[in-house]
C-alpha positions in Angstrom: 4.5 -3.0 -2.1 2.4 -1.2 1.2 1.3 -2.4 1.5 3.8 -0.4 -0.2 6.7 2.2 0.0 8.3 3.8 2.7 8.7 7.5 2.0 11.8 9.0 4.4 11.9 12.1 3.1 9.8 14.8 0.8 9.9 14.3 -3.2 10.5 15.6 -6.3 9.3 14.0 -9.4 7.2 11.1 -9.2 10.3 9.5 -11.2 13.2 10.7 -8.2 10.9 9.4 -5.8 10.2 6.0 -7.2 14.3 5.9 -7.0 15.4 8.0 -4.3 13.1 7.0 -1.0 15.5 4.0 -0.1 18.5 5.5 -0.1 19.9 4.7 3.3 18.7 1.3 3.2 17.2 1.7 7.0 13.8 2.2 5.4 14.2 -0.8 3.3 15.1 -2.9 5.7 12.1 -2.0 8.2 10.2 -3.2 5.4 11.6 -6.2 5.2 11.0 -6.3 8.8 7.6 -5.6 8.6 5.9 -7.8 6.0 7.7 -11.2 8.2 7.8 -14.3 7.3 7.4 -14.5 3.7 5.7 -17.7 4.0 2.7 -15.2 5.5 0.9 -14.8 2.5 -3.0 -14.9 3.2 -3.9 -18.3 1.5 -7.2 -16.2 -0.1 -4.4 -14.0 -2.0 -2.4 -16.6 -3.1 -4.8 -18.5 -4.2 -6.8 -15.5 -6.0 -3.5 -14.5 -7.8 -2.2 -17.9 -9.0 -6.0 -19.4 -10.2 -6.3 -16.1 -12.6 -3.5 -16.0 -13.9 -3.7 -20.1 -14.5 -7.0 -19.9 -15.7 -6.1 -17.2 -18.3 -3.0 -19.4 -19.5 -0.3 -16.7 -18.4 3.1 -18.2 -17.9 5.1 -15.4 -18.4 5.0 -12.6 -15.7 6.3 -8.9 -15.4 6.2 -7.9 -11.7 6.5 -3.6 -12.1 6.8 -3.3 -8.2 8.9 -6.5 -6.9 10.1 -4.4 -3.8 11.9 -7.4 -1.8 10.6 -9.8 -4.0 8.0 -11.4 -1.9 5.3 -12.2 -4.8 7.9 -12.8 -7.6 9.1 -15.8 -5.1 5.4 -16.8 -4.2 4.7 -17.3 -8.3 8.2 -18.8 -9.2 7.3 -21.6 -6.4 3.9 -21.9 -8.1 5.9 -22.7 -11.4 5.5 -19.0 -13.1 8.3 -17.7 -15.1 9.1 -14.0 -13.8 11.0 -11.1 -14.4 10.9 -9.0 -11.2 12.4 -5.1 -11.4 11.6 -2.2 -8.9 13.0 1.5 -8.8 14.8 1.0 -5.6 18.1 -0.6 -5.7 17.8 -1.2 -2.0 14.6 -3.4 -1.9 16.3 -5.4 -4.7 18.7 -6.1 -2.6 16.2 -8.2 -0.6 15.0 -10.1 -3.5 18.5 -10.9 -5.1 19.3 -12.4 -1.4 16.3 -14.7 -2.1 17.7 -15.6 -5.6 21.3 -16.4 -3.7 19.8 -18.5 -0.8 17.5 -20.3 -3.2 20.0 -20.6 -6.6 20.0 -24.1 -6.3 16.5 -24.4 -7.3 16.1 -24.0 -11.2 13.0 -21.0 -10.9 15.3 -19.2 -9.0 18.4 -19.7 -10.7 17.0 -18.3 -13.9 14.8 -15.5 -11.6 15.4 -11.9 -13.8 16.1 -9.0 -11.6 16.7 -5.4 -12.4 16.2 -2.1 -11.7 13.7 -0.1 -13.9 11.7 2.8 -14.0 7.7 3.0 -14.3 8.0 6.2 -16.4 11.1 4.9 -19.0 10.0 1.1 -18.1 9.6 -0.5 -22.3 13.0 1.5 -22.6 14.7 0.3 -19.8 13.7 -4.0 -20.3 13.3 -3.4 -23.9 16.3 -6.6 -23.6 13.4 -8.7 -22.1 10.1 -7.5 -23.6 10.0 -10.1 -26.7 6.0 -10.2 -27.7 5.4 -9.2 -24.0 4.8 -10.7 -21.0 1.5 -12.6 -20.5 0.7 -10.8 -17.8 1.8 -7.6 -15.4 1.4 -7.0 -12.1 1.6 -4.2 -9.9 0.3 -5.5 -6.4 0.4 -3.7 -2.7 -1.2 -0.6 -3.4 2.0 -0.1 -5.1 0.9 2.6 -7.5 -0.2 4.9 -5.2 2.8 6.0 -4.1 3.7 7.7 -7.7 2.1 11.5 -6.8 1.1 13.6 -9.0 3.9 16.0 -9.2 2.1 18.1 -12.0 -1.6 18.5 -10.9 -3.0 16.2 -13.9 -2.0 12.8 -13.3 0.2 12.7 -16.3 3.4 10.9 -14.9 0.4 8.6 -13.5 -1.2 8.3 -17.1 2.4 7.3 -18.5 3.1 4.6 -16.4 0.0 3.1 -17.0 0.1 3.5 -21.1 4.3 1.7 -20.2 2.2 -1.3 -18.3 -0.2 -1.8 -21.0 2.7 -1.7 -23.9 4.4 -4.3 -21.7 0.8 -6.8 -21.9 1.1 -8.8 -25.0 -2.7 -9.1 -26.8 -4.8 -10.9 -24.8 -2.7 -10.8 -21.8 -3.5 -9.2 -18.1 -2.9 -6.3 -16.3 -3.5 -6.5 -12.3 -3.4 -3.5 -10.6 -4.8 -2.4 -7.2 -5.3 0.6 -4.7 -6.7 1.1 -1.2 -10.0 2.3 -0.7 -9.7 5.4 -0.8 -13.1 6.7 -1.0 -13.7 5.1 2.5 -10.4 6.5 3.8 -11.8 9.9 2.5 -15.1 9.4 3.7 -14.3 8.4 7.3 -10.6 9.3 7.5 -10.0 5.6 8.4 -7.6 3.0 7.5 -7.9 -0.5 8.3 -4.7 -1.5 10.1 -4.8 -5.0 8.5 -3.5 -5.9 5.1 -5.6 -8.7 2.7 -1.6 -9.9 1.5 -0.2 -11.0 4.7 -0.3 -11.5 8.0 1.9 -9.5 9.8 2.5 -9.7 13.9 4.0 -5.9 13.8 2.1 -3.3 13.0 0.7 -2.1 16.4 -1.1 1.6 15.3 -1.9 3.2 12.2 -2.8 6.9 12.4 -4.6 8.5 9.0 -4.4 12.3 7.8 -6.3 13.3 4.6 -4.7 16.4 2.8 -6.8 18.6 0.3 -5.8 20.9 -2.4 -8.2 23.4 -3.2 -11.4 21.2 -1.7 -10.2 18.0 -3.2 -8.0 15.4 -1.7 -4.7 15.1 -2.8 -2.6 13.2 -0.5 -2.8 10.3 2.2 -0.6 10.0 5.1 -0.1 6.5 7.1 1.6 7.4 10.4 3.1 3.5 11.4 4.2 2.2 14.3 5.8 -0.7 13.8 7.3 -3.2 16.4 10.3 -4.8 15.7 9.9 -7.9 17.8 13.7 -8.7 18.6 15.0 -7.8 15.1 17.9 -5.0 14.6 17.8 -2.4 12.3 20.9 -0.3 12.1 20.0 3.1 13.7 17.6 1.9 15.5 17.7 0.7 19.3 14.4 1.2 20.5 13.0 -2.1 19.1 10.2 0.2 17.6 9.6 2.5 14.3 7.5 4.9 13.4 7.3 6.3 9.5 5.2 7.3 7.0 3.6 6.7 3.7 2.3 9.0 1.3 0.0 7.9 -1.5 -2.0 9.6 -3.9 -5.4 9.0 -3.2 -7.3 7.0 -6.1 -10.4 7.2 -6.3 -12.5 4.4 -7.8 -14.3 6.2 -10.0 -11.6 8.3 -11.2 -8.8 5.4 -11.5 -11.4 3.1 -13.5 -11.0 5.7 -16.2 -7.8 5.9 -15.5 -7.3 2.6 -16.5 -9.7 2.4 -19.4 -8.2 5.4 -21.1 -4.2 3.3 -21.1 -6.0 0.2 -22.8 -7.7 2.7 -25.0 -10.9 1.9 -24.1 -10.4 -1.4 -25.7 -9.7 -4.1 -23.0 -12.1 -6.3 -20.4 -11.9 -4.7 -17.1 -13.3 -6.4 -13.9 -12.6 -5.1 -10.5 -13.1 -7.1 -7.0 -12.9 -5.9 -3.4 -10.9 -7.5 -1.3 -10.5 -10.9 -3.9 -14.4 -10.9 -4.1 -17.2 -9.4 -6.6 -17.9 -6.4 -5.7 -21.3 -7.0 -5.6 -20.6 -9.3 -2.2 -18.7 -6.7 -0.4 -19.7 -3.5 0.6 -16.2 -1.8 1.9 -13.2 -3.8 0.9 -10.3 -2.4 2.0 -8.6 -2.9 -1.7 -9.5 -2.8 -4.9 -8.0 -4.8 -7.5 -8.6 -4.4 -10.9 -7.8 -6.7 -14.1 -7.3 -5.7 -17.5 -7.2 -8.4 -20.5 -6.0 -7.1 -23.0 -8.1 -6.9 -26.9 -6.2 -10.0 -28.5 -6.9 -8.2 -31.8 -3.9 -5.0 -30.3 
């Protein structure tokens, strides 16, 4: 999650990148670092997440974009069932030392967690898809990381058509970006995050790239204190890196979004947990898509 993915290095494919941006493990574990105490979840969030998904009866959950595994663990404490995979072996790594220090409690014991790939993703858990999952979720401003390597959103456009194939009828996808807009409006970012509280983040500098007149890439430049913790490679007891996101737009990713449920499904987006109609800049957006039962 960002809020998300570290990028250490320039990409290729929206696909190597999703797998290849962790592979020294440093980054990862800044990120661990960084998001704290996992007990830090905003109470607003938690409590946003778990009434949906009780109030639409979804037991069942798909997390697309785990990373350490901080959600999957806040839902199997809430009594969810959920299979957790990311692209990154080294974020797993996190999650499946959650699963070890908690194995003797029965959610975690039977907590699913594997590697998988947002552009081959019904291939690569086809062994756990049964009817689907009641409902998916890709949380953190998660997706924005997946560039558009090709110029027309189409790695974008197939992940999104693999998360709705993974929604059984009637079931949810939750999904959220930054606001963008505001970001490329002002060329701002708010330095807090509505997931979690976290004590390290101390600056966060903003670049807005274009392509032709239109923007086509967010920087974050973090500077993150480490309070005390070591990181391998590190002895300053601060780090600076930085995140590249494609920039969604809200118009633009609405469509996005209607076009993979084919037009078909209820969509309701809220700002920052609320209507939108009560907020006028949230800093995310988060959108929900149920699913046609009739598909």
């Amino acid at each position: 999650m960002d809020c998300g993915v570290m990028r250490t290095r320039s990409l290729g494919t929206a696909a190597e990148g999703l797998k290849d941006q962790y592979a020294d493990g440093i980054a990862a574990k800044v990120w661990e670092v960084f998001i704290g105490d996992k007990k830090q979840r905003k109470q607003n969030y938690r409590d946003f997440l778990v009434s949906l998904l009780r109030e639409k009866g979804c037991r069942r959950i798909l997390d697309v974009a785990c990373g350490t595994g901080v959600d999957s663990a806040m839902l199997l404490e809430e009594g969810f069932d959920v299979i957790s995979v990311d692209a990154s072996d080294k974020m797993l790594k996190y999650a499946l030392e959650t699963r070890w220090e908690r194995r003797k409690e029965k959610p975690f014991d039977n907590w699913i967690i594997e590697e998988a790939n947002w552009l081959t993703l019904p291939q690569d858990i086809s062994h756990l898809m049964g009817d689907g999952f009641d409902a998916v979720i890709c949380l953190g401003n998660s997706f924005a990381h997946m560039l558009d390597s090709y110029g027309d959103q189409r790695e974008q456009r197939q992940a999104l058509s693999n998360f709705e194939s993974c929604v059984k009828p009637g079931g949810l996808l939750l999904i959220d970006h930054r606001n963008y807009d505001y970001t490329i409006k002002t060329g701002q970012t708010p330095s807090q995050c509505i997931y979690y509280n976290s004590p390290h983040t101390q600056k966060i500098s903003t670049s807005v790239i274009y392509t032709n007149g239109v923007p086509s890439l967010i920087t974050l430049e973090y500077r993150i204190s480490l309070n005390g913790y070591k990181v391998v490679g590190n002895n300053e007891g601060v780090s600076e890196f930085r995140l590249s996101y494609h920039p969604h737009e809200l118009k633009v990713f609405t469509q996005l979004l209607d076009d993979a449920f084919h037009h078909s499904a209820k969509h309701t987006i809220y700002g920052d947990f609320k209507s939108l109609h009560e907020i006028d800049n949230p800093g995310f957006y988060i959108h929900v898509m149920e699913k046609n039962s009739s598909s």
